[in-house]
N, C-alpha and C positions, 0 to 999 in steps of 0.2 A: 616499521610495525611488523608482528610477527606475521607469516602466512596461514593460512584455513588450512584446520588440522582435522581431519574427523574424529579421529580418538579423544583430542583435548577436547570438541564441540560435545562430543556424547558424555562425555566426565561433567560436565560444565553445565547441562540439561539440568530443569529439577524432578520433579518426580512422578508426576503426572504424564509429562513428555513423550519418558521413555517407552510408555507401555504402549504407546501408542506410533512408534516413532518406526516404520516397521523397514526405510531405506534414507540412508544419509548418503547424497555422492555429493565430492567436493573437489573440483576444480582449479586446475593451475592459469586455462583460459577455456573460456567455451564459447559456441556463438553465442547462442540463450539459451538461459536456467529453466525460463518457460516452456521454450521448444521441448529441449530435449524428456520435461517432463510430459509434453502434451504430447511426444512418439512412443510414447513408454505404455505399459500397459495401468489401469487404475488400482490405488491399491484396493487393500478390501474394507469393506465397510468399519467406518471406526478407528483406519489407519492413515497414518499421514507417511507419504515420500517428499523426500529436500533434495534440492539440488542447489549449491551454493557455489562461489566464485567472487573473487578480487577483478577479474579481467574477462568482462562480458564483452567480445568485440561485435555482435548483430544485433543486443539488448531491443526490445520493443514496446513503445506506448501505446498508449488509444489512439483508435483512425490510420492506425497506421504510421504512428512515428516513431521517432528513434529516443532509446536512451544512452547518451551520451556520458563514460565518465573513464577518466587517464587510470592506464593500468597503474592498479596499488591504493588509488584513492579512494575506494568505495568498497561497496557490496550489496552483490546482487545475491538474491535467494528466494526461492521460488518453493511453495510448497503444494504439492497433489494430496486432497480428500476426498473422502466418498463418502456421502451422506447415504443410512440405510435408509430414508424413503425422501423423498421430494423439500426441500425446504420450502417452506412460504418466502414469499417473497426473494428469489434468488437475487433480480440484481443491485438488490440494496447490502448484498455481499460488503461488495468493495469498501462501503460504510465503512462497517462493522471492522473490517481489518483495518484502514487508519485510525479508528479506536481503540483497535487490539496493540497497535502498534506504537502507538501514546505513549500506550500502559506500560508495554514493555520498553520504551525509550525513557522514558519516566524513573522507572527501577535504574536502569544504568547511571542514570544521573543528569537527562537532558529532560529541564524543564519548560515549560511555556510553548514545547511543538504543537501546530494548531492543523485543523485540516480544510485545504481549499476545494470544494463538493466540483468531482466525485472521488478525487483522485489523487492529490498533492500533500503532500507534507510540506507543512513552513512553519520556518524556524526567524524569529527578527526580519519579517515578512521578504523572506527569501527561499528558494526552492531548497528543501532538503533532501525529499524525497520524492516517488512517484509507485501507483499502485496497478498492475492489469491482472485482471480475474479473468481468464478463458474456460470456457465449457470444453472442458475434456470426454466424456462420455455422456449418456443418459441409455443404461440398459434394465428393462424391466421397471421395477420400484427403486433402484439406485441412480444417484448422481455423482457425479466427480466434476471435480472442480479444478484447476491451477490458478493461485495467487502468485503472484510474482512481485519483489519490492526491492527496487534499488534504494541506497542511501548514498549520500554521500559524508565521509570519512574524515578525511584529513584534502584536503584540496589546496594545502600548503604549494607554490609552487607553481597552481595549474588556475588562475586566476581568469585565462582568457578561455576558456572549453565555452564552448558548445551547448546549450538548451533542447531541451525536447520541446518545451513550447516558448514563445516571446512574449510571454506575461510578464515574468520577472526581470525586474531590474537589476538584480543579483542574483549569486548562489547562495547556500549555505550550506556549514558541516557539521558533525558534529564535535569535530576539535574545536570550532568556536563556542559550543555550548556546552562541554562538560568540562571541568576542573582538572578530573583526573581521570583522562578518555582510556576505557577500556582495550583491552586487545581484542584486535577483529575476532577471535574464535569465539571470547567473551562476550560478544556483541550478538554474533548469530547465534550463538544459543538462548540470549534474553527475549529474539525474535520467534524462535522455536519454542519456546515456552508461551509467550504471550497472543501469536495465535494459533495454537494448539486448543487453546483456550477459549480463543474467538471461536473457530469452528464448531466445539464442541455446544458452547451459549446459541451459536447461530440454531447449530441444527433441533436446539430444545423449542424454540420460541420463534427464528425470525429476528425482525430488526427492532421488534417491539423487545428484546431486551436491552438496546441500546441506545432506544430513540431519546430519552430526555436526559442522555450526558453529551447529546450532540451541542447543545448549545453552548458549553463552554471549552468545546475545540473550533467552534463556526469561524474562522476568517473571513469569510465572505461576508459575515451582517452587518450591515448597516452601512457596505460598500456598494459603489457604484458601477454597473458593468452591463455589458448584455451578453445573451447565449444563445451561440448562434443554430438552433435547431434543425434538425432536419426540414421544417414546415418554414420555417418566420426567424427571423432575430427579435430578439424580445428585451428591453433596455431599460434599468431600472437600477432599485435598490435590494440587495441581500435581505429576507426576512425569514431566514432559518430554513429546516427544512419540514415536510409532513411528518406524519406518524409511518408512510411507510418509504421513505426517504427521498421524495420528488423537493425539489428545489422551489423554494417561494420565493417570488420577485415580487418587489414590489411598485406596481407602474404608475407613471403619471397619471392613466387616461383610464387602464382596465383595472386597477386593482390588486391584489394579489394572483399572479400568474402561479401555475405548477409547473414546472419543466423536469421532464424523465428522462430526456436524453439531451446532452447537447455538449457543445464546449464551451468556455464562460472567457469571454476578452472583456480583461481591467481596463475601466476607462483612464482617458490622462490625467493624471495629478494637476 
């Protein structure tokens, strides 16, 4: 597969993107696409910085875990925003970009990717991808933001790697899900477009422009799991999420639960 090109990714942008697109760095290996955006300074209001790469060797989840994937397999890419005043609702963020990320997975030719709340992309209920949103600034009336989102690519070869977390039973790529898999440069600019996009919807409205296409990327409804929160574990059934995107469990004893924060372990099959 070809290597990440900056020249062919800004040809390859569509039109919105580019006005907006105000630094592209593109990497041969880096630690993280996150880090390096979160040392950097923010852009300016309205502007989006990328930082892209095939071979993340430090990559970083939530809690502090690792994202794991063999150089060439994947892609990691990571983009810095600045919202000009405060968004409602920041960390229903992350949401909004595996929605935006759908969308743009979707156009390339990868159907039926679903999202497991708050963070996971799955694909033939296997991990495809993984999303971290860090607070990079907050000065005055501005915010900045880093997303960050690994996929995985082509994992032809690399069958036995490594998990960020032990939920999945398997991986997944998107060589198993599209016909006619795009070239990597082709790929990050679909990403670039598509949450380019998110950002922009986020920063008009919030998550109230996305909350009710959440239930037909939900993986989690109507499954069995508990999450285990900073308070309590809490052990039930998936029943979607709020309007401003807390997770509803649905329990034996109490009901429907909210959970804002937590990490979610699949019960056993």
């Amino acid at each position: 597969m070809t290597r990440l090109d900056a020249s062919v990714i800004r040809k390859a942008i569509g039109e919105a993107a580019p006005a907006r697109l105000a630094e592209l760095d593109v990497f041969s290996e880096i630690a993280s696409t996150n880090t390096h955006l979160m040392q950097g300074p923010a852009p300016a209001p309205g502007e989006i910085h990328v930082a892209a790469t095939d071979n993340q060797t430090a990559g970083r989840g939530r809690h502090g875990r690792t994202w794991q994937s063999p150089p060439g397999s994947g892609l990691c890419l990571s983009m810095a925003y600045t919202f000009s005043a405060p968004p409602a609702n920041l960390p229903a963020l992350t949401l909004a970009i595996g929605l935006g990320a759908i969308d743009a997975l979707r156009e390339l030719g990868a159907a039926g990717v679903q999202l497991k709340w708050p963070n996971d992309l799955i694909a033939a209920d296997g991990k495809l991808g993984g999303i971290l949103t860090e607070m990079q600034t907050r000065t005055g009336a501005t915010t900045s933001v880093v997303t960050g989102i690994g996929l995985n690519i082509d994992l032809s070869g690399h069958s036995d790697i490594g998990l960020e977390t032990s939920w999945a039973e398997r991986i997944a790529d998107l060589n198993g899900h599209i016909e006619d898999l795009p070239g990597r440069n082709i790929i990050a600019a679909g990403m670039i477009n598509g949450l380019s996009k998110t950002f922009v919807n986020y920063e008009a409205g919030g998550f109230s422009h996305f909350v009710d296409r959440w239930p037909d990327s939900d993986w989690l409804f109507g499954r069995e799991f508990t999450v285990d929160t900073p308070k309590q574990k809490i052990a039930g059934i998936g029943a979607g999420v709020a309007d401003d995107g807390a997770l509803l469990v649905e329990t034996p004893t109490d009901g429907v639960r909210r959970v804002t924060s937590g990490s979610v372990l699949m019960s056993a099959a």
